[in-house]
C-alpha positions in Angstrom: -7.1 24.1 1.2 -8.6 22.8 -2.5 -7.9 19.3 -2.5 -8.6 17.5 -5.8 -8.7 13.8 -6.6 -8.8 12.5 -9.5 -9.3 8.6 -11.2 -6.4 7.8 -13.8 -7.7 6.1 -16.7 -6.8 4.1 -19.3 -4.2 2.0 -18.0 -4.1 -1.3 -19.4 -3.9 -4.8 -17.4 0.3 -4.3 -15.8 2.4 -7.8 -16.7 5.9 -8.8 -15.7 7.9 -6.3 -17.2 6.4 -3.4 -18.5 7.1 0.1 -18.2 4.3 0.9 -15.5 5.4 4.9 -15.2 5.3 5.1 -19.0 2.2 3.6 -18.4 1.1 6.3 -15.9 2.4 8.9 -17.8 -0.1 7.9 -20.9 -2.9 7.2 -18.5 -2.2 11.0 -17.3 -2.4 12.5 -20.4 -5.4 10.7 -21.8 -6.8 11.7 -18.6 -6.8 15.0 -19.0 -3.9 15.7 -16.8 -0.6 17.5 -16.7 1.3 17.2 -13.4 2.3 20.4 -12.0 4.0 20.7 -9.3 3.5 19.5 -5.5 1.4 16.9 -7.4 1.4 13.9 -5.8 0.2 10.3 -7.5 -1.0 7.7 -5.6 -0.2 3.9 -7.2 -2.2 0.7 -6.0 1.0 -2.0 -5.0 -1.5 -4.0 -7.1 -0.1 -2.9 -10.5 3.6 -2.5 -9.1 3.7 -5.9 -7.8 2.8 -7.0 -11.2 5.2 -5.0 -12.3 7.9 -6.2 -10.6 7.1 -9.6 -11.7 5.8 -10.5 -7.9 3.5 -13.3 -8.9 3.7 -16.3 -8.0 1.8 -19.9 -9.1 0.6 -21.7 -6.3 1.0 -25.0 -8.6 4.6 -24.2 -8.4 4.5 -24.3 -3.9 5.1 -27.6 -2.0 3.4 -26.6 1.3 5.7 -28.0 4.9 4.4 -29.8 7.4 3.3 -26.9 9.5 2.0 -25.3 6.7 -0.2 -28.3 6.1 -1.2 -28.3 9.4 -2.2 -24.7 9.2 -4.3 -25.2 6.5 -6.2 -28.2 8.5 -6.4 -25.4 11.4 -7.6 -22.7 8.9 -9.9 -24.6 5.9 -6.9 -22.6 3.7 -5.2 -24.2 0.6 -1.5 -25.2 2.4 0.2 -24.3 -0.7 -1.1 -20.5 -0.1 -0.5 -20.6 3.6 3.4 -21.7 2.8 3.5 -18.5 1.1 2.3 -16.4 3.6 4.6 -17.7 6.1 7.4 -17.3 3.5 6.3 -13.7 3.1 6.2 -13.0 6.7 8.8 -12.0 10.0 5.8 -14.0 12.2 2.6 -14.7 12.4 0.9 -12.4 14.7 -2.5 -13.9 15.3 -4.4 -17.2 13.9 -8.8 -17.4 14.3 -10.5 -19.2 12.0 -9.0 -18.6 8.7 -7.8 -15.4 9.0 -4.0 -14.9 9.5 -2.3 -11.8 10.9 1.1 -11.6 9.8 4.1 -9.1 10.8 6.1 -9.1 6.7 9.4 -8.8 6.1 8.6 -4.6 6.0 7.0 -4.7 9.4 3.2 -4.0 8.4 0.8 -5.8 10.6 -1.5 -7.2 7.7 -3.8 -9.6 7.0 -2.3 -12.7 5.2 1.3 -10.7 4.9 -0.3 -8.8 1.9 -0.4 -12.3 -0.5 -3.6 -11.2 -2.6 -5.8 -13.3 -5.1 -7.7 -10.7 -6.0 -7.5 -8.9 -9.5 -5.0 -11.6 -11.1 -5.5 -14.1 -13.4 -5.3 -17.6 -12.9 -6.7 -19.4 -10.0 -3.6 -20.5 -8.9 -1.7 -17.2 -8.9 -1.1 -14.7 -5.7 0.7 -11.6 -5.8 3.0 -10.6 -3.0 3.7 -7.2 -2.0 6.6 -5.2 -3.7 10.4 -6.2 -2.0 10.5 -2.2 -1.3 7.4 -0.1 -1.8 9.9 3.1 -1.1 12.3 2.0 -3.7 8.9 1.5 -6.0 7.3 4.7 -5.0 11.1 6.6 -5.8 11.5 5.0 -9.5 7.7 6.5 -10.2 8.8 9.7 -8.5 11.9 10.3 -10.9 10.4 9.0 -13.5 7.2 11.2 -13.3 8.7 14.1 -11.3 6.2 14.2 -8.8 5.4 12.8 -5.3 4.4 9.1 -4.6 2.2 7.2 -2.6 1.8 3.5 -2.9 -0.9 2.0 -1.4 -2.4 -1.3 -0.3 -5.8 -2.1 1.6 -5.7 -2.6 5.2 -8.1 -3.6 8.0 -7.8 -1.5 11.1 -7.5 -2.8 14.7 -10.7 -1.9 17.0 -13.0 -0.9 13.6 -14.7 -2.7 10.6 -14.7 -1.7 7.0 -11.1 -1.9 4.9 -9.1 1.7 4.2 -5.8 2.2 1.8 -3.0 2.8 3.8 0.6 3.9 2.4 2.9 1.5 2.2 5.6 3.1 0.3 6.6 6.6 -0.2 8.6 9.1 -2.3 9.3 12.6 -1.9 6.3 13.4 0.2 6.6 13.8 4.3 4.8 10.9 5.7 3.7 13.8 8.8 1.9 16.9 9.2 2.8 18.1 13.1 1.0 19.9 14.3 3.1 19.4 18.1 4.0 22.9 19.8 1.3 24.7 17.7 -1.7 26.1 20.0 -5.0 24.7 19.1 -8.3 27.5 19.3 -8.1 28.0 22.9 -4.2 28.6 23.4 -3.3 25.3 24.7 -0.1 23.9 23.2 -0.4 20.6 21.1 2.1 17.9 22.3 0.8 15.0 20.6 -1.0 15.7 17.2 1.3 14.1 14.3 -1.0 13.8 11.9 -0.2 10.6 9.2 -1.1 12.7 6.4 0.3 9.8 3.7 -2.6 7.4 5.3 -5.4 9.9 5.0 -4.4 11.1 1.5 -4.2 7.2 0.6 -7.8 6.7 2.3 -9.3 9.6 -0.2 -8.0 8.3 -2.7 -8.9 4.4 -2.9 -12.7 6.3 -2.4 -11.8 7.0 -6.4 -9.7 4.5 -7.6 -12.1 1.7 -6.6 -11.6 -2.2 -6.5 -13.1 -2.7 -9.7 -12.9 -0.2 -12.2 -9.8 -0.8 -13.2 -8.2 2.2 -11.9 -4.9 1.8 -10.2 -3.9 5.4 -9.8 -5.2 9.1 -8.9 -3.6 12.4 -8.8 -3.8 14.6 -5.7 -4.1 18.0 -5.9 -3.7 21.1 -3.7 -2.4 19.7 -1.1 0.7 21.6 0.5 3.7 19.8 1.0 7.5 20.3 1.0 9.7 17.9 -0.6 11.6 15.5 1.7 14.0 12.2 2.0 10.9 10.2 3.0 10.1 6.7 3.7 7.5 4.8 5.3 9.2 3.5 7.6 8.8 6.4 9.8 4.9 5.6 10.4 5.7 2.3 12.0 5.5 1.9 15.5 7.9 0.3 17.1 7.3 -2.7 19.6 8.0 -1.0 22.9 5.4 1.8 22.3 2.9 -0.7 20.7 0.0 -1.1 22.9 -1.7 -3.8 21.3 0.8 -6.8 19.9 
């Protein structure tokens, strides 16, 4: 395998309501880059949040009473803490002023993916996109190619953050590897490998957190098209070991 991944330039700061695959498609092209096919383009949820209008001004949030006492627990503005909880199915874990929430998709994330980062205003947050699939399958038909939307995750048991996929389009979320034989003969029953995390991982190694480069463009990676979501790399609770 030849894998290639490259940066997408030359996309401009995303608002509320603007075209973000048109966008993509001009950031391709000055770029360099025609998309051929079993490309596959991975999208920070960054610039489809904004997108998709997912902003919100914390000036505009009247925190509860638990969310005020939260942010007494947690040293945290309770205007931003009322919008994590509003963002989330429960909070999984509370020390110091971290929150670990479960959202509305089912990722186990810090702070239910509200971000402050790489917005303007001090009193503005983006949330994550309603549906990351439904995100990831507009770029897809829009751009005829495959779709990975990512976000940056921390990881249970290890330090240092990754990008993860949170929504997907066209491309299997698995390579499985199960009833192959490895080099000595043996028979795999248990490799699945999450091949939509690990090509997300590469490629926040180029798109960065602050050059200003949303997107990349995988290359020579084999892959058949599928109905795909991501969904199917959730765990569910009875085979979760650790929640």
């Amino acid at each position: 395998m030849n894998l290639q991944i490259a940066p997408i330039y030359h996309i401009p700061e995303i608002r509320p309501g603007m075209h973000l695959g048109e966008y993509l498609r001009q950031g391709l092209q000055a770029s360099g880059w025609e998309l051929q096919t079993r490309d596959i383009l991975t999208v920070t949820q960054k610039v489809i949040s904004k997108a998709e209008g997912r902003i919100v001004n914390l000036s505009s949030i009247e925190a509860s009473a638990y969310s005020l006492s939260l942010g007494l627990q947690t040293g945290r503005d309770p205007r931003l803490i009322e919008v994590i909880r509003r963002e989330s199915r429960r909070i999984v874990r509370i020390r110091g002023e971290v929150l670990i929430c479960e959202t509305h998709h089912g990722f186990i994330c810090a702070n239910a993916g509200v971000d402050q980062s790489n917005v303007e205003g001090l009193d503005f947050v983006t949330l994550l996109p309603i549906d990351p699939d439904r995100s990831a399958r507009q770029l897809a038909q829009f751009l005829d190619c495959g779709v990975i939307v990512t976000d940056t995750f921390g990881r249970v048991w290890r330090d240092g953050l990754v990008d993860v996929a949170i929504g997907i389009a066209r491309v299997p979320p698995f390579v499985d590897y199960r009833g192959q034989t490895d080099t000595c003969g043996r028979a795999l029953k248990a490799t699945l490998l999450g091949s939509v995390d690990a090509l997300a991982a590469a490629a926040g190694l180029v798109m960065g957190k602050t050059a200003q480069t949303p997107a990349a463009l995988i290359r020579g990676f084999p892959w058949e098209e599928t109905d795909s979501s991501v969904a199917a790399l959730l765990r569910p609770p009875e085979r979760d070991l650790f929640l």
